[in-house]
N, C-alpha and C positions, 0 to 999 in steps of 0.2 A: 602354296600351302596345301596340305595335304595330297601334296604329289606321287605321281610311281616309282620318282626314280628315287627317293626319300627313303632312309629306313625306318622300320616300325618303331624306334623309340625319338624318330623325327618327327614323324605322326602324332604318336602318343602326347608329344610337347606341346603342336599345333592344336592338340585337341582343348589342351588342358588350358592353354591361350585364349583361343575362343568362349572357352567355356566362361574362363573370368574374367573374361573383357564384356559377354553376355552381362554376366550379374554385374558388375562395377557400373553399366550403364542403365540396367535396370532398376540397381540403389541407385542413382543419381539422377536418374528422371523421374522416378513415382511421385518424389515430393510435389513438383509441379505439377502432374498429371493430376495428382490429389487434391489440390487446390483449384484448380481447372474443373474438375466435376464436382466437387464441393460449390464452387460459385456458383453453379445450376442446380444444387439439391438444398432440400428442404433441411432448416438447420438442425432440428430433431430429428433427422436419419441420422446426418452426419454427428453428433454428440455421442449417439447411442451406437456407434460405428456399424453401421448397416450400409455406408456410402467406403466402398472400397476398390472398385474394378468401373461401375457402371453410375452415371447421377441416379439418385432416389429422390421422384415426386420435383422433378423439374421446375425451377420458377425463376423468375426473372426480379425478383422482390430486390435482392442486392443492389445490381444492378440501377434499378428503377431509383431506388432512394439515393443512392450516390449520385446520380447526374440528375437527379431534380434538385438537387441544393446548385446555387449560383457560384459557391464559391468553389467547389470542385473545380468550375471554366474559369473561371478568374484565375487560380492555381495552376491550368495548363498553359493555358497563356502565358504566366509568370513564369513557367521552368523552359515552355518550348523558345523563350525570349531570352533568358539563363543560358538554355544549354546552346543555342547557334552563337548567340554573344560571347560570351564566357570561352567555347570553343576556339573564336577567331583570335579573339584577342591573348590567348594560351597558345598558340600556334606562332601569332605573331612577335610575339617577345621570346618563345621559347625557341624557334629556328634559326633567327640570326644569331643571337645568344651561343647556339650550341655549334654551328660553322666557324662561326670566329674564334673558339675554344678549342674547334680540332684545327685550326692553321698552324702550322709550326714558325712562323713567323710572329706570330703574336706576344709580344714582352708581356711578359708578369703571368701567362697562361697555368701557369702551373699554379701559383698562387690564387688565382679568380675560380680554377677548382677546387682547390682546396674549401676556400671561403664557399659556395655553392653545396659543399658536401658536406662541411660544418652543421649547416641548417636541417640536414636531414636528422642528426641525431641530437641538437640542441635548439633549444628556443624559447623565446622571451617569456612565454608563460602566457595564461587567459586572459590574465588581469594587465600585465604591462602591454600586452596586445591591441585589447579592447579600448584602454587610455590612449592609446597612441592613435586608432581607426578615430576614437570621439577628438584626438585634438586635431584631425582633419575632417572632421564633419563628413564625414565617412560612414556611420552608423544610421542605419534605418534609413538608406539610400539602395539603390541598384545596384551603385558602384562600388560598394563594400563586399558583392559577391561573384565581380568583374574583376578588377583590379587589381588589390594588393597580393591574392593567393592564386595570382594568376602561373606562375611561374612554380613549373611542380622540379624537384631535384632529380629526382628519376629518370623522368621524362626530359631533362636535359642530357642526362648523362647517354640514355639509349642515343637520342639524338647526335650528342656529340662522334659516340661510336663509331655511329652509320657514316656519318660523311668523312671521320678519319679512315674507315677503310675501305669505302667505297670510293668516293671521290680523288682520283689519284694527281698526284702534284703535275704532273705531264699536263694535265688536260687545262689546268690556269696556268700554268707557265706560254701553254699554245695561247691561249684566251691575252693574255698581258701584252704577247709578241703583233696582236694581230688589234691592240689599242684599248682591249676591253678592261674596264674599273673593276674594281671587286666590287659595288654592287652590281654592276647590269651583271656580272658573271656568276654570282648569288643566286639572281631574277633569273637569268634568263638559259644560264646552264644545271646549275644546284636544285634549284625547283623541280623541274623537269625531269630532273633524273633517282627525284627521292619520293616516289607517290607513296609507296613503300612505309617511309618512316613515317611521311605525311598524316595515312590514313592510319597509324597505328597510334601516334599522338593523338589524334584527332578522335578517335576512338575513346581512350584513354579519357580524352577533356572532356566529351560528349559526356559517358557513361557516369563521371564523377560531379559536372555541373546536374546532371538529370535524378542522380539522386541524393543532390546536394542538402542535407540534414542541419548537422550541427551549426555552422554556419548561419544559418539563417536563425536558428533557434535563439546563437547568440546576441545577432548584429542587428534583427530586423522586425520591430514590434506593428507597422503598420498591416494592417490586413491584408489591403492593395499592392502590395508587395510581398507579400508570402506565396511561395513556389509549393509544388504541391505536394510535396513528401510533406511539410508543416501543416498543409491542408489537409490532408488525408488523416496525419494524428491527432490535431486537433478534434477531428470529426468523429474519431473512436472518443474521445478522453469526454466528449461532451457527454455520448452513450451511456457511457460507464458513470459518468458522473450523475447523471439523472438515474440510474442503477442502483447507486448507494442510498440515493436521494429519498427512492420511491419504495413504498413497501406492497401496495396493494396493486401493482402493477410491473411488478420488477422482474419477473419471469416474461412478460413480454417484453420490453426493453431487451433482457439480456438477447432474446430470439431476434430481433432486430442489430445488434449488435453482432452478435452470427455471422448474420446471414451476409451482413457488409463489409467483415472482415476478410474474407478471401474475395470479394469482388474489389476490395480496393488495392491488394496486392497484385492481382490482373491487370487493373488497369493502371496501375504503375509502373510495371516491369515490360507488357507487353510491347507498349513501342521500343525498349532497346531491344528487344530480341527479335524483331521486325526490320531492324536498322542492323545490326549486325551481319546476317548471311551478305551483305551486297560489299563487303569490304575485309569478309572473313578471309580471303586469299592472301591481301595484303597484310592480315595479323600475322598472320604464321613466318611470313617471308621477314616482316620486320624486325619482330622480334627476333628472330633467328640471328638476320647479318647483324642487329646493334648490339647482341650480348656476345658474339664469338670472341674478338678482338676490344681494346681498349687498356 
């Protein structure tokens, strides 16, 4: 970029490249960056937009009031036990699943896609859903946000990709000659050779159990089981509702309400963006090999 042996209107291009590759990253990080110093400034700067570049009048109030309520930990607890569970057991139904759909040996493969792809643009609907979770006793259980939606279409279909064009027939045909079953050759060659897809699904399950919403909104009315996106809205809705409630005091409220509002978006989002850089190399590469082909 901006080389010598380049002509001036190859320059001109690189410039004009950078320049809006500058601002497209600029738009697309203020927002957080806004929210990030908003959680350390006082909620009357930020209303009165005087909080723009730098925090104004620094305090830790948000902060403070969010992790002194109990059920914020109770709520980490419930989602960091969600998102490791929920991840494994989405990995483990969705990887054999999507191996055995790229073998070309497998009868009916073409039909068990079909029906899999079906699902992505059709389905039973809230209500015949939610009847079918309560006739297995399913409902306001842990296992209602394990289990049944464990198995995403997408993330089968990436999957299946990856190992139809990666995994090449030679290498199980050598594996067969030399005694090995298709699962140890699953286990113990497939594994190994897809970290790749691994940590891109895995990614995927993580980031979608961790800001798992509706769900739980619908399935799960016990307290002690509410993960912490439920806990976090709840904990605005109660604000606001004393807000409405109150007249002689509702201007503090709302400043309360504030000021908790961007600290509870921090501290929601902050562990995936934490967790992300250490397996961002494997995003780009997985994605890439599981959409070329299929």
């Amino acid at each position: 970029m901006f080389g010598k042996r380049q002509s001036l209107g190859d320059n001109f291009f690189d410039g004009i490249v950078f320049i809006l590759s500058i601002a497209i990253l600029i738009v697309m990080a203020y927002p957080l960056y806004f929210i990030i110093i908003a959680s350390f400034s006082d909620p009357t700067y930020v209303n009165t937009g005087r909080v723009w570049l730098l925090p104004s009048h620094i305090t830790m109030e948000g902060y403070n009031r969010v992790f002194a309520d109990a059920r914020i930990w109770r709520g980490y607890r419930n989602t960091i036990f969600y998102t490791v569970a929920g991840t494994l057991i989405s990995l483990l139904f969705t990887l054999p699943a999507a191996y055995a759909l790229s073998r070309k040996d497998l009868k009916g493969r073409n039909f068990l896609m079909m029906y899999f792809v079906f699902t992505m643009f059709f389905s039973g609907g809230l209500i015949p859903t939610y009847l079918t979770m309560n006739s297995f006793k399913l409902t306001n259980t842990i296992w209602v946000l394990l289990i049944p939606f464990s198995v995403n279409a997408y993330n089968l279909i990436i999957s299946r990709t990856f190992f139809a064009s990666t995994i090449p027939q030679e290498l199980l045909e050598a594996a067969i000659l030399d005694g090995c079953g298709n699962t140890r050759f699953f286990v113990s060659v497939v594994l190994p050779l897809s970290k790749a897809i691994i940590a891109v699904i895995g990614l995927y399950c993580a980031v979608g159990q961790w800001n798992q919403f509706f769900l739980s909104l619908v399935y799960v009315r016990s307290e002690s089981l509410m993960p912490l996106q439920i806990v976090l809205r709840n904990l605005l809705l109660q604000y606001r509702f004393l807000e409405t409630g109150a007249s002689s005091n509702s201007s503090e409220i709302q400043r309360i309400a504030d000021v908790m509002k961007y600290a509870i978006i921090i501290i929601s989002t902050v562990p995936v963006m934490c967790f992300y850089p250490f397996i961002q190399k494997y995003f780009a590469k997985g994605v890439m090999i599981g959409a070329v082909k299929g």
